[in-house]
C-alpha positions in Angstrom: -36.1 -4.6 -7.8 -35.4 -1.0 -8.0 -32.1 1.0 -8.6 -32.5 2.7 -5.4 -32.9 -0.9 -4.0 -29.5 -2.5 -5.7 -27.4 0.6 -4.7 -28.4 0.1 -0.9 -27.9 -3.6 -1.5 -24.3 -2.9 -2.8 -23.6 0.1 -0.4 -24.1 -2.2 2.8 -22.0 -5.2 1.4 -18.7 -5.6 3.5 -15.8 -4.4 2.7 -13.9 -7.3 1.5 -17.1 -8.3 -0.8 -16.1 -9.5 -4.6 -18.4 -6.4 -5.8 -16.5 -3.9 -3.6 -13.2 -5.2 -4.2 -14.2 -5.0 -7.9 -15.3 -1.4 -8.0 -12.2 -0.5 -5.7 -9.5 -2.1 -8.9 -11.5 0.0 -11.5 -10.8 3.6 -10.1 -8.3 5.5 -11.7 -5.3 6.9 -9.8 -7.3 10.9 -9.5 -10.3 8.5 -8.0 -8.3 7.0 -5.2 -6.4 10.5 -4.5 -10.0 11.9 -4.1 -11.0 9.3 -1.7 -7.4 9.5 0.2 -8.0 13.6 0.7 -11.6 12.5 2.1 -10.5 11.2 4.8 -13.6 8.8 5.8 -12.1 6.2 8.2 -15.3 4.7 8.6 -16.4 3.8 4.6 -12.8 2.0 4.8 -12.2 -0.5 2.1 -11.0 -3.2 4.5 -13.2 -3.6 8.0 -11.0 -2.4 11.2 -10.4 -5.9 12.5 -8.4 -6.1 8.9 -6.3 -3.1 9.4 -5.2 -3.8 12.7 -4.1 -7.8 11.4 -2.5 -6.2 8.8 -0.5 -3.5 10.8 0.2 -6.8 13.2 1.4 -8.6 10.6 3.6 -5.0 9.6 4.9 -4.5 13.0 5.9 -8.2 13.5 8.0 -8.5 10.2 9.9 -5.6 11.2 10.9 -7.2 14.4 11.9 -10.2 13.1 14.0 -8.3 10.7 15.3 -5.7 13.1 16.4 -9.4 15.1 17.8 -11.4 12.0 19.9 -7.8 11.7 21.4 -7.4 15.1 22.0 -11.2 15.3 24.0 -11.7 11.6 27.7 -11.0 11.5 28.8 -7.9 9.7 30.1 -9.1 6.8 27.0 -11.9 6.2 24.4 -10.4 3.5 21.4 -8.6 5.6 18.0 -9.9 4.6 15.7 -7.5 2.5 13.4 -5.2 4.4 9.9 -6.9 4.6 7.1 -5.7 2.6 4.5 -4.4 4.1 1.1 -6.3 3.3 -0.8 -5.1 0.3 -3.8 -3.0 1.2 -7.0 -2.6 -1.4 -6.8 0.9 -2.8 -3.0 1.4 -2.1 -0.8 1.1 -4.8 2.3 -1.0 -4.5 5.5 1.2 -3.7 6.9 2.2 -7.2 10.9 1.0 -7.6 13.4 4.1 -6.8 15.1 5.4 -10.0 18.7 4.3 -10.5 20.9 7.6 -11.6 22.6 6.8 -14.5 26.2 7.9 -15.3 24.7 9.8 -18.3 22.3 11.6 -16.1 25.1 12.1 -13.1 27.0 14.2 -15.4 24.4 16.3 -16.7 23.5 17.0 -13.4 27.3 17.4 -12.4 27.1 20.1 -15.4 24.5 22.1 -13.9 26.8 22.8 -10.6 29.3 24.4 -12.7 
């Protein structure tokens, strides 16, 4: 076999192929900002049947949690806000930052 034959072979795998989903965890964070910019809905990682089940999936936790909301009393703890489902080449959401009280007053400084 040739290696103009294996990189057709690999280029026309599915999306959702081991070797794809392989070579989509090894890029580096500059390699999946280049690929975002691109733009190229059509060399998507997941096939468009999969991105529409997932948005499904999206949309329908957020009603059910917009419904467990308006239906719990006030003063009963509110579930969490649903996740949305993981999608290859998206990194997960990072934590937001607590302000500490050291940082609060440094920045309370700087107003002066």
């Amino acid at each position: 076999m040739t290696w103009r034959r294996l990189r057709v072979l690999i280029q026309h795998l599915p999306p959702e192929s081991a070797t794809w989903t392989a070579l989509r965890n090894s890029l580096s964070d500059e390699e999946l900002a280049e690929q975002a910019d691109k733009g190229e809905p059509e060399k998507g990682r997941w096939s468009q049947q999969e991105q529409l089940t997932a948005a499904l999936l999206d949309a329908t936790r957020r009603v059910e949690y917009v419904l467990i909301c308006a239906n719990t009393e006030s003063k009963a703890k509110l579930p969490k806000t649903p996740e949305p489902v993981p999608r290859p080449g998206a990194k997960p959401p990072r934590p937001k930052t607590q302000l500490s009280l050291a940082s609060a007053e440094f920045l309370f400084q700087l107003t002066r």
